[in-house]
PDB file of N, CA, C and O in Angstrom:
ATOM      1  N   UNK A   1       0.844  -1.174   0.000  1.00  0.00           N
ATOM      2  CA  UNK A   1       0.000   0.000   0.000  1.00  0.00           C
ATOM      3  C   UNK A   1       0.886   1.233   0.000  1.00  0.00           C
ATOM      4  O   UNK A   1       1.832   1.366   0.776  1.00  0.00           O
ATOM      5  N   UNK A   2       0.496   2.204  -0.991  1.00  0.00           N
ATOM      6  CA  UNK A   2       1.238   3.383  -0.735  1.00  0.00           C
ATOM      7  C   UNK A   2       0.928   4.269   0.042  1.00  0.00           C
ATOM      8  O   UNK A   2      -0.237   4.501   0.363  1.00  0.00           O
ATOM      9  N   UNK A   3       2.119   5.016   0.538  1.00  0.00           N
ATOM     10  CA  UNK A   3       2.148   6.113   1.906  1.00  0.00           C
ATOM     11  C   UNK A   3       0.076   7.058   1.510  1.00  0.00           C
ATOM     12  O   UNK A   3      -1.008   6.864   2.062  1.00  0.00           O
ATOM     13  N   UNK A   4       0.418   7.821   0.562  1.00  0.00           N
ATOM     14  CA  UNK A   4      -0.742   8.163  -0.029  1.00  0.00           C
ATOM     15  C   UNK A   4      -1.903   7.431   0.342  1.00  0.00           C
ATOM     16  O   UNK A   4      -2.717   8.010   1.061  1.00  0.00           O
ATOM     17  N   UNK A   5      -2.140   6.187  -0.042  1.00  0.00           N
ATOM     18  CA  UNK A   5      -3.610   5.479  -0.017  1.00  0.00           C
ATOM     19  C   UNK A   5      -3.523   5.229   1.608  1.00  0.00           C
ATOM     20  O   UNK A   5      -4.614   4.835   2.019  1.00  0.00           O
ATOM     21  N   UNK A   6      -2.802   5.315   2.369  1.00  0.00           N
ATOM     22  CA  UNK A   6      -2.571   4.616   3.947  1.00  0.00           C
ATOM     23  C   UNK A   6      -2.904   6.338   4.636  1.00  0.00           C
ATOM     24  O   UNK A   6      -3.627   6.507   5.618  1.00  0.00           O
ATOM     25  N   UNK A   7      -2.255   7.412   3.929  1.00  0.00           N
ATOM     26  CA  UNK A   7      -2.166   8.311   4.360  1.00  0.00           C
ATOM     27  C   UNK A   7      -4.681   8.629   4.250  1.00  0.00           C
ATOM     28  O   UNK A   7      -5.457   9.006   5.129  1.00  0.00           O
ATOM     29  N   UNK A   8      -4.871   8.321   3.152  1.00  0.00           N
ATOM     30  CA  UNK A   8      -6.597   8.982   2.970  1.00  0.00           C
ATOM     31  C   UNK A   8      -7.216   7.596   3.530  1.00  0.00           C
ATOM     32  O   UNK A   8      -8.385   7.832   3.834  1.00  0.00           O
ATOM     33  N   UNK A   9      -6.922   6.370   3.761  1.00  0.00           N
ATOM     34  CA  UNK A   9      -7.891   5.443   4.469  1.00  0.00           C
ATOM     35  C   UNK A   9      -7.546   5.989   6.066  1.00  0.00           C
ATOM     36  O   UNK A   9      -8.550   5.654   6.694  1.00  0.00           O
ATOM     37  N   UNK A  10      -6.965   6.409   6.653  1.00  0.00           N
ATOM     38  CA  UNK A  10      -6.425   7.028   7.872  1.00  0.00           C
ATOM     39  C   UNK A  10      -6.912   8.061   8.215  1.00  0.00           C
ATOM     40  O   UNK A  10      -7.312   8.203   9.371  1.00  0.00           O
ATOM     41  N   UNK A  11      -7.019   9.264   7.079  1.00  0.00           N
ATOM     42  CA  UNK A  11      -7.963  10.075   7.277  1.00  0.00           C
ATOM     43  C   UNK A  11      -9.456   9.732   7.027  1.00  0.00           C
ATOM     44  O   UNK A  11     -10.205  10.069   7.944  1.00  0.00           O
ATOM     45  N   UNK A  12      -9.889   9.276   6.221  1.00  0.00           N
ATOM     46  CA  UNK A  12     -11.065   8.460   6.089  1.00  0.00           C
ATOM     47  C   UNK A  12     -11.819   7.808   7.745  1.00  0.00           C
ATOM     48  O   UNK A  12     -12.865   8.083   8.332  1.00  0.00           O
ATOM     49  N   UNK A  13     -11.016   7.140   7.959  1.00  0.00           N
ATOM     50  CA  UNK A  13     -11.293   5.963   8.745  1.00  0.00           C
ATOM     51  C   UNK A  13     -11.765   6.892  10.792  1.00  0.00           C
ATOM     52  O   UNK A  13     -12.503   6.620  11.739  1.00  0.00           O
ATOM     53  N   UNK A  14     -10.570   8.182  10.365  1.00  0.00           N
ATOM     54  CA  UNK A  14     -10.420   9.106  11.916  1.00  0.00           C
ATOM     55  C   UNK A  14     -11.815   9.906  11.696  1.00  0.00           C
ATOM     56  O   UNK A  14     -12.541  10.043  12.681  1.00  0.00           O
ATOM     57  N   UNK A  15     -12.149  10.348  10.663  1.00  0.00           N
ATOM     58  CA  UNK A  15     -13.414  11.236  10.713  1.00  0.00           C
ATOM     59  C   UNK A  15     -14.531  10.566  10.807  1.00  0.00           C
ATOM     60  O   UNK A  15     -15.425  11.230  11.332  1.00  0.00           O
ATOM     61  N   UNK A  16     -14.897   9.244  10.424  1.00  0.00           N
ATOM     62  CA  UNK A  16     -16.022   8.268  10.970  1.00  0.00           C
ATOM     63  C   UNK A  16     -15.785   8.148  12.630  1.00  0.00           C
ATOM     64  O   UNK A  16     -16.564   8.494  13.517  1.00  0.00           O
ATOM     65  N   UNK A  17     -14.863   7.730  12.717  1.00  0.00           N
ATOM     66  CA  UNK A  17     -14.674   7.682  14.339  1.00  0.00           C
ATOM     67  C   UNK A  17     -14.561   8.655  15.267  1.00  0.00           C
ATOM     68  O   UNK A  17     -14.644   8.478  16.482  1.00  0.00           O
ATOM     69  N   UNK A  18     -14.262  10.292  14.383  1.00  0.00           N
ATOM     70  CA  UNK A  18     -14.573  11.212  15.236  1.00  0.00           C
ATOM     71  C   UNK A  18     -15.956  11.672  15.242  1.00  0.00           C
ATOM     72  O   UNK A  18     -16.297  12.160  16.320  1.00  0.00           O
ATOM     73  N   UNK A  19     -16.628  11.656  14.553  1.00  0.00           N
ATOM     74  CA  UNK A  19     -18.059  12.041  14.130  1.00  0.00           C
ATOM     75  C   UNK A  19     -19.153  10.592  15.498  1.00  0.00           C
ATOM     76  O   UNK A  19     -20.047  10.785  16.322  1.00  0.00           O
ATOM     77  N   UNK A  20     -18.498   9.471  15.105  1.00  0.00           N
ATOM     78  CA  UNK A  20     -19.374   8.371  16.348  1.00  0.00           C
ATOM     79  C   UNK A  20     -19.022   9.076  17.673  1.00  0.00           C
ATOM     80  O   UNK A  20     -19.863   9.128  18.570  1.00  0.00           O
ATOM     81  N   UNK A  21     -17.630   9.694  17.836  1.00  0.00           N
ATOM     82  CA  UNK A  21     -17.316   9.345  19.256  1.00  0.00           C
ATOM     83  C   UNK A  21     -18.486  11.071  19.553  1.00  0.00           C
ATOM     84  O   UNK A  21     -19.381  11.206  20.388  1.00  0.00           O
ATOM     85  N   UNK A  22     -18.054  11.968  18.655  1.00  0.00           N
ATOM     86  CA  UNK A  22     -19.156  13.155  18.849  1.00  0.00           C
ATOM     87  C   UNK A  22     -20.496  12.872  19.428  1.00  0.00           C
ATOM     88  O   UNK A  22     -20.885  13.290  20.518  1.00  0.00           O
ATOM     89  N   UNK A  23     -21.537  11.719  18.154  1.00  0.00           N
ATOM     90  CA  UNK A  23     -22.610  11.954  18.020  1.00  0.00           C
ATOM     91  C   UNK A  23     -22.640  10.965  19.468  1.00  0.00           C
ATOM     92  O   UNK A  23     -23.167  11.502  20.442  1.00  0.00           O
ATOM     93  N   UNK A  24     -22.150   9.676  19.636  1.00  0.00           N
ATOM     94  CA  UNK A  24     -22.062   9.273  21.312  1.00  0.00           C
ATOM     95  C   UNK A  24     -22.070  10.386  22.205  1.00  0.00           C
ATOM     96  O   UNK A  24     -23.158  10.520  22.765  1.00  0.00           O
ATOM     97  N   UNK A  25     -21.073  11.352  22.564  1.00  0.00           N
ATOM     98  CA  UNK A  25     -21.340  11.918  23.370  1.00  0.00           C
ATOM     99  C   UNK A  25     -22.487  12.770  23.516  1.00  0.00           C
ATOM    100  O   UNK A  25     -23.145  12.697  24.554  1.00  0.00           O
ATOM    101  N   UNK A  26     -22.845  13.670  22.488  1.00  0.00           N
ATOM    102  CA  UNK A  26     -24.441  14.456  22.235  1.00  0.00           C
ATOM    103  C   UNK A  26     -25.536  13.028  22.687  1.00  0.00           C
ATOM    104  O   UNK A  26     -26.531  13.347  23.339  1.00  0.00           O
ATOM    105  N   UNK A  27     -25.415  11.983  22.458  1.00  0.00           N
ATOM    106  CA  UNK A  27     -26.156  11.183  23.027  1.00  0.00           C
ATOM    107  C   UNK A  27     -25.972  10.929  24.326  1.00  0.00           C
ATOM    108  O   UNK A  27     -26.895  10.332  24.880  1.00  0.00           O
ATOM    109  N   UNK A  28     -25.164  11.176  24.881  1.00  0.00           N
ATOM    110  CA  UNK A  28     -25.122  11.215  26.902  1.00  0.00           C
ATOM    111  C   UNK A  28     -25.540  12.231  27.481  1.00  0.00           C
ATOM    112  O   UNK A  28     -25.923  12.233  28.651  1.00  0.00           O
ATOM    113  N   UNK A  29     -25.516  13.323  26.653  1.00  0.00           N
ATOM    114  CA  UNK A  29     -25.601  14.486  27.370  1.00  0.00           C
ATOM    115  C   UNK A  29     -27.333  14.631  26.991  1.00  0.00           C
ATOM    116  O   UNK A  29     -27.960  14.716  28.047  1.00  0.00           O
ATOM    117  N   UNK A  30     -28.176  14.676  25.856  1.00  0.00           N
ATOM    118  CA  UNK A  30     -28.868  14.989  25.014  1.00  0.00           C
ATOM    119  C   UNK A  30     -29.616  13.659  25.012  1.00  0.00           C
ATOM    120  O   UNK A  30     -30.137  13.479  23.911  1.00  0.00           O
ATOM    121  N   UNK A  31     -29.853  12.626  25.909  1.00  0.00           N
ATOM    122  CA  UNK A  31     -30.645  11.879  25.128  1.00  0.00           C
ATOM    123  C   UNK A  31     -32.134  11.561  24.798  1.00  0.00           C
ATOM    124  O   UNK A  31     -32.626  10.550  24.297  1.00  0.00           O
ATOM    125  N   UNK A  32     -32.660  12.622  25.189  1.00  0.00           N
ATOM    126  CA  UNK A  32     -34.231  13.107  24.236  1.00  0.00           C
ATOM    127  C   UNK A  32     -34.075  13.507  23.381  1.00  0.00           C
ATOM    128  O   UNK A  32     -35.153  13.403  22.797  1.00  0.00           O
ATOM    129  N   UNK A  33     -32.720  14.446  22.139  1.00  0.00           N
ATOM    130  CA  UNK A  33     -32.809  14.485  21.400  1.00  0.00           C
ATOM    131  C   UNK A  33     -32.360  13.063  20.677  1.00  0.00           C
ATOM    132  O   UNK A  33     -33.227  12.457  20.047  1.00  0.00           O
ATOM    133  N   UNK A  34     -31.088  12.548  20.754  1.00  0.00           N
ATOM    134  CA  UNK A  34     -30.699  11.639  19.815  1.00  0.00           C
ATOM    135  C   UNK A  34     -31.404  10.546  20.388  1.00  0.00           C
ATOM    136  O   UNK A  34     -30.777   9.554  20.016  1.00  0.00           O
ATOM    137  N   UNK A  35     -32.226  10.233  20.989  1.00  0.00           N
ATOM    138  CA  UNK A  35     -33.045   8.910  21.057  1.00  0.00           C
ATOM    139  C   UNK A  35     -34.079   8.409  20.036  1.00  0.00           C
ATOM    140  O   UNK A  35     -34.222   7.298  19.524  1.00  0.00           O
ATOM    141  N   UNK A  36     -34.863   9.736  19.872  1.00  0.00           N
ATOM    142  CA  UNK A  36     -35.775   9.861  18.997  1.00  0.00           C
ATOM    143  C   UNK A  36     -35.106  10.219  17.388  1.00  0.00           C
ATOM    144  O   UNK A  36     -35.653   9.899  16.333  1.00  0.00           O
ATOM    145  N   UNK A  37     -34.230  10.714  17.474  1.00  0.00           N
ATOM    146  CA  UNK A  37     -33.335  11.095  16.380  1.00  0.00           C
ATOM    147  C   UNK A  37     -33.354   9.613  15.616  1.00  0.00           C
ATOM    148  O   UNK A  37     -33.989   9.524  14.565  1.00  0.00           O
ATOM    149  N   UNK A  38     -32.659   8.455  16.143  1.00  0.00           N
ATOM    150  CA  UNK A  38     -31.959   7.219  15.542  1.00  0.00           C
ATOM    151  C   UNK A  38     -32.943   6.268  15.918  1.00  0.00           C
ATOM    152  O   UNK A  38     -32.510   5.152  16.206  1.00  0.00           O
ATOM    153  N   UNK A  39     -34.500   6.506  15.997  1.00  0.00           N
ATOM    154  CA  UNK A  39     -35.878   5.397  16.621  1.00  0.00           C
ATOM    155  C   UNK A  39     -35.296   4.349  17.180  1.00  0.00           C
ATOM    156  O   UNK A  39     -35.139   3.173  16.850  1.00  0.00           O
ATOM    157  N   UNK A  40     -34.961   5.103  18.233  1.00  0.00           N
ATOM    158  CA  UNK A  40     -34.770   3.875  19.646  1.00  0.00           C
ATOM    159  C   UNK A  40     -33.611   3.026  20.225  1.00  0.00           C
ATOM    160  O   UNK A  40     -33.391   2.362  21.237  1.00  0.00           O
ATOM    161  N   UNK A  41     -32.770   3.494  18.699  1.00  0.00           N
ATOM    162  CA  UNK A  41     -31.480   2.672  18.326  1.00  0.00           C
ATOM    163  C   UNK A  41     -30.256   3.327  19.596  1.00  0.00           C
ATOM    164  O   UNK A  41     -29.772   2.480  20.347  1.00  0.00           O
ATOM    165  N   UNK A  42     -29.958   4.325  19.717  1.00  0.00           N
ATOM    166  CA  UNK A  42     -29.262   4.805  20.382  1.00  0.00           C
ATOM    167  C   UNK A  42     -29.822   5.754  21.804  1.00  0.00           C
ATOM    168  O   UNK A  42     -29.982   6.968  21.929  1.00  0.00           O
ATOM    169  N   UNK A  43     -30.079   4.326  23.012  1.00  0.00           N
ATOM    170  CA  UNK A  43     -30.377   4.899  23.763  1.00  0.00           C
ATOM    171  C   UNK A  43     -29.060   5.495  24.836  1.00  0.00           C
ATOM    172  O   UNK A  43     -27.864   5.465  24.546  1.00  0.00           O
ATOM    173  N   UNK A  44     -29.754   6.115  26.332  1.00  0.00           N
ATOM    174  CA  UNK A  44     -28.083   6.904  26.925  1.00  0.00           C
ATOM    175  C   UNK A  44     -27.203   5.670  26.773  1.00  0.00           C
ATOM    176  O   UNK A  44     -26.154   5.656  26.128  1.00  0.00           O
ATOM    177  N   UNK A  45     -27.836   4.412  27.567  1.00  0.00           N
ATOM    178  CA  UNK A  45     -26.762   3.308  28.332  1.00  0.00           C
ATOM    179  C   UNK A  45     -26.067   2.726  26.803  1.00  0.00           C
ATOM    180  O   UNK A  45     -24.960   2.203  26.927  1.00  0.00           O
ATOM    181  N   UNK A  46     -26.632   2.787  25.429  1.00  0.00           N
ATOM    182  CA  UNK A  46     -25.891   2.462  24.355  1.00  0.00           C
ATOM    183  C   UNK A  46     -24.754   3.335  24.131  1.00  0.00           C
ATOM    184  O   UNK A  46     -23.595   2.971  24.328  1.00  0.00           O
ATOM    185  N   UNK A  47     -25.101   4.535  23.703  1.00  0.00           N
ATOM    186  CA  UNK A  47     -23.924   5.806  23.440  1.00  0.00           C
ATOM    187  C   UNK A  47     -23.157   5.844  24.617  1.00  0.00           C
ATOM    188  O   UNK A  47     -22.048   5.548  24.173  1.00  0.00           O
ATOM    189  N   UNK A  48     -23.043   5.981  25.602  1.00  0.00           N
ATOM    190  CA  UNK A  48     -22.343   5.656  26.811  1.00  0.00           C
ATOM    191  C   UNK A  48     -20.941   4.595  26.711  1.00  0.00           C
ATOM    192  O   UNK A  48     -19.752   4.662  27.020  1.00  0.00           O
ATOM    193  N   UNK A  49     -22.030   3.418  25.976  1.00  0.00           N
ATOM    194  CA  UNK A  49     -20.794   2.521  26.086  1.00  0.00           C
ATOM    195  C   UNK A  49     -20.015   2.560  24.509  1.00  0.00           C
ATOM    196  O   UNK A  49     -18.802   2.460  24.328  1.00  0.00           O
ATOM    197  N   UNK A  50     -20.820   2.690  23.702  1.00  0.00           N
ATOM    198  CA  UNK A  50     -20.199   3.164  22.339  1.00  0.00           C
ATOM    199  C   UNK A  50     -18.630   4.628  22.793  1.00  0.00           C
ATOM    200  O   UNK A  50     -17.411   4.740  22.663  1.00  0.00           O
ATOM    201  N   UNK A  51     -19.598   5.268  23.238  1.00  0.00           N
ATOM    202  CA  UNK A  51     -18.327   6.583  23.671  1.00  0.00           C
ATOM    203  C   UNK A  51     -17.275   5.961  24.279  1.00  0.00           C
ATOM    204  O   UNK A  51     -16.157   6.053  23.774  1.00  0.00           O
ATOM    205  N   UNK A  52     -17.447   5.369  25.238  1.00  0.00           N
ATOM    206  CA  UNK A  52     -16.294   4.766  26.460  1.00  0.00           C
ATOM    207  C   UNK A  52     -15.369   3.355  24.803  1.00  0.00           C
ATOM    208  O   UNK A  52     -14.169   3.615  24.898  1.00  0.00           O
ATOM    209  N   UNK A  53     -15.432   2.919  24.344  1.00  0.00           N
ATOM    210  CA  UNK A  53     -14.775   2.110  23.701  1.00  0.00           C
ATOM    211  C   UNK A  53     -14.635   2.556  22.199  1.00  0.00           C
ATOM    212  O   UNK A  53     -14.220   1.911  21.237  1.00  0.00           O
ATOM    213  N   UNK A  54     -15.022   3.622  22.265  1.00  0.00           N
ATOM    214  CA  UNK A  54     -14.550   4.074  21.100  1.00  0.00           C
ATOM    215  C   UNK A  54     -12.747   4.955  21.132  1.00  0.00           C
ATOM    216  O   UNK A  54     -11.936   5.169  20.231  1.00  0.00           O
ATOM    217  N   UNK A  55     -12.732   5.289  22.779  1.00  0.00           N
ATOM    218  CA  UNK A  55     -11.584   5.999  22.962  1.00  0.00           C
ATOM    219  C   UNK A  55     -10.423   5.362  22.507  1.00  0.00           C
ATOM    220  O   UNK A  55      -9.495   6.024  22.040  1.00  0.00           O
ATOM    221  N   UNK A  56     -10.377   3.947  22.611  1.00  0.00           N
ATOM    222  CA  UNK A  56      -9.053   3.372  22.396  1.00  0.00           C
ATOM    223  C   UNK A  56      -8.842   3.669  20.492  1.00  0.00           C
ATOM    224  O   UNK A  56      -7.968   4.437  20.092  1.00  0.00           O
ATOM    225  N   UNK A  57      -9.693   2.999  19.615  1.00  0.00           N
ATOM    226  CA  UNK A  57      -9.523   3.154  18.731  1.00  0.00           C
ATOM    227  C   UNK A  57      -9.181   4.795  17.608  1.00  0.00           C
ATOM    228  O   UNK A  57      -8.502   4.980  16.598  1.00  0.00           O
ATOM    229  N   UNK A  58      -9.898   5.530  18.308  1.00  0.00           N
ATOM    230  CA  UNK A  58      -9.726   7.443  18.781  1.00  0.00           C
ATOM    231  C   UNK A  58      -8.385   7.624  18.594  1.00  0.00           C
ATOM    232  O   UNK A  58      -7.909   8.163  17.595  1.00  0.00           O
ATOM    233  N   UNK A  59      -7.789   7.218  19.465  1.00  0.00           N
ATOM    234  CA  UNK A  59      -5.902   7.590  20.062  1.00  0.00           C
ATOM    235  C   UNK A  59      -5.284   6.677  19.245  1.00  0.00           C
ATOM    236  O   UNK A  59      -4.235   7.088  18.749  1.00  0.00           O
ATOM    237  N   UNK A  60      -5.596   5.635  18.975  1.00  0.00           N
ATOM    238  CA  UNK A  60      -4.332   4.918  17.461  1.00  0.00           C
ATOM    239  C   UNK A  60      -4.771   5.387  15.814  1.00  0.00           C
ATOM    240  O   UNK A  60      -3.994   5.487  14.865  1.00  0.00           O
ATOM    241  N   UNK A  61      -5.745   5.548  15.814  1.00  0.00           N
ATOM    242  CA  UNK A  61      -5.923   6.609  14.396  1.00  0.00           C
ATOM    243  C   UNK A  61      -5.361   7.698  14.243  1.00  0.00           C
ATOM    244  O   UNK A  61      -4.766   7.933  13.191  1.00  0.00           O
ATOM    245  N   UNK A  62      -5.432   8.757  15.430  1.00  0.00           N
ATOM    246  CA  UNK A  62      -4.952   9.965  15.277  1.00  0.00           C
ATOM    247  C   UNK A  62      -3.354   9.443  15.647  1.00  0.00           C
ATOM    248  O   UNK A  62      -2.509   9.494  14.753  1.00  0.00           O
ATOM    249  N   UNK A  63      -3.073   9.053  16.699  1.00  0.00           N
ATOM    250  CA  UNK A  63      -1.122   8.965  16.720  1.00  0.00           C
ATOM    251  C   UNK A  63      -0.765   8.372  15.124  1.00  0.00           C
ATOM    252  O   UNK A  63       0.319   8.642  14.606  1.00  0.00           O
ATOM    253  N   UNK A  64      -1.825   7.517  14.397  1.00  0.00           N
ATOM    254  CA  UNK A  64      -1.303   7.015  12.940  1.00  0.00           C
ATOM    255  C   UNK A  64      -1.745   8.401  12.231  1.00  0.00           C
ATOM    256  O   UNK A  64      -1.430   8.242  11.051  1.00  0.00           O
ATOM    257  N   UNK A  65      -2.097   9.182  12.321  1.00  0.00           N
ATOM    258  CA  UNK A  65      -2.530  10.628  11.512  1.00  0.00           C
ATOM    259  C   UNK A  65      -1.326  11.099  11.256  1.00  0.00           C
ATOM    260  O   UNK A  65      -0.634  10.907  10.256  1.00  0.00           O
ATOM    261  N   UNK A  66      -1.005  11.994  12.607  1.00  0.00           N
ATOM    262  CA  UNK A  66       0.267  12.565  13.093  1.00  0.00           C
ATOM    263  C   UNK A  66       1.457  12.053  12.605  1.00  0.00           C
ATOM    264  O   UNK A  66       2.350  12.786  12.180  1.00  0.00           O
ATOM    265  N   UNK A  67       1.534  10.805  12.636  1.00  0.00           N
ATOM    266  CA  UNK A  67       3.109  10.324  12.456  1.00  0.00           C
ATOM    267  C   UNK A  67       2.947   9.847  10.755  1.00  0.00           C
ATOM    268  O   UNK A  67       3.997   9.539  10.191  1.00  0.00           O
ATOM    269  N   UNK A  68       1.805   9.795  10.048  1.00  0.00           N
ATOM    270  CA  UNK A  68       1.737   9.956   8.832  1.00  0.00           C
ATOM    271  C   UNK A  68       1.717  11.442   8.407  1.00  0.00           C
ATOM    272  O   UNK A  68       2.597  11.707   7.589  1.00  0.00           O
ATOM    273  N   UNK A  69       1.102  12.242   8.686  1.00  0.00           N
ATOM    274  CA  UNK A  69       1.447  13.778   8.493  1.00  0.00           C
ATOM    275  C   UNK A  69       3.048  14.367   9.031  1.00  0.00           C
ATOM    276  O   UNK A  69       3.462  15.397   8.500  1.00  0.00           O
ATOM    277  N   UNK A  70       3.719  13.827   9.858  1.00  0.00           N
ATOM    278  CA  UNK A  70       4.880  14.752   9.876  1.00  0.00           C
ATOM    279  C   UNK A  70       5.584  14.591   8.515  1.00  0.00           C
ATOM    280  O   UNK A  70       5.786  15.610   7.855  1.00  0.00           O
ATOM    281  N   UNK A  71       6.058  13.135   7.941  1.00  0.00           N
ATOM    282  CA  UNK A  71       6.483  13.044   7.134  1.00  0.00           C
ATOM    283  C   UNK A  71       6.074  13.120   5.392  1.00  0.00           C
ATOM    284  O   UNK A  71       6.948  12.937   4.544  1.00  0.00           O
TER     285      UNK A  71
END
């Protein structure tokens, strides 16, 4: 795989996972709006745990961002 295609599935891959770990949290804080938002699918105790395990994957995308962007 080239630096390039590793470099946009990386970015690709961090903005899905920053956008879940977002819309998780608006779902802890907010969840009369995003409950009804996603019919039923994303209640607090779901986004809660979606947010909490999304962190690990969060911090090795972006340290692979960074250390693909310096160079």
């Amino acid at each position: 795989m080239k630096r390039r295609d590793a470099r946009k599935l990386v970015n690709i891959l961090l903005l899905v996972v920053t956008i879940l770990v977002l819309v998780s949290g608006f779902g802890i804080v907010f969840p009369v709006i995003v409950t009804p938002l996603t019919a039923g699918l994303l209640g607090k105790s779901v986004t809660y745990n979606v947010h909490i395990y999304l962190w690990g994957p969060f911090l090795v995308l972006l340290l692979i961002h960074l250390y693909l962007a310096r160079k």
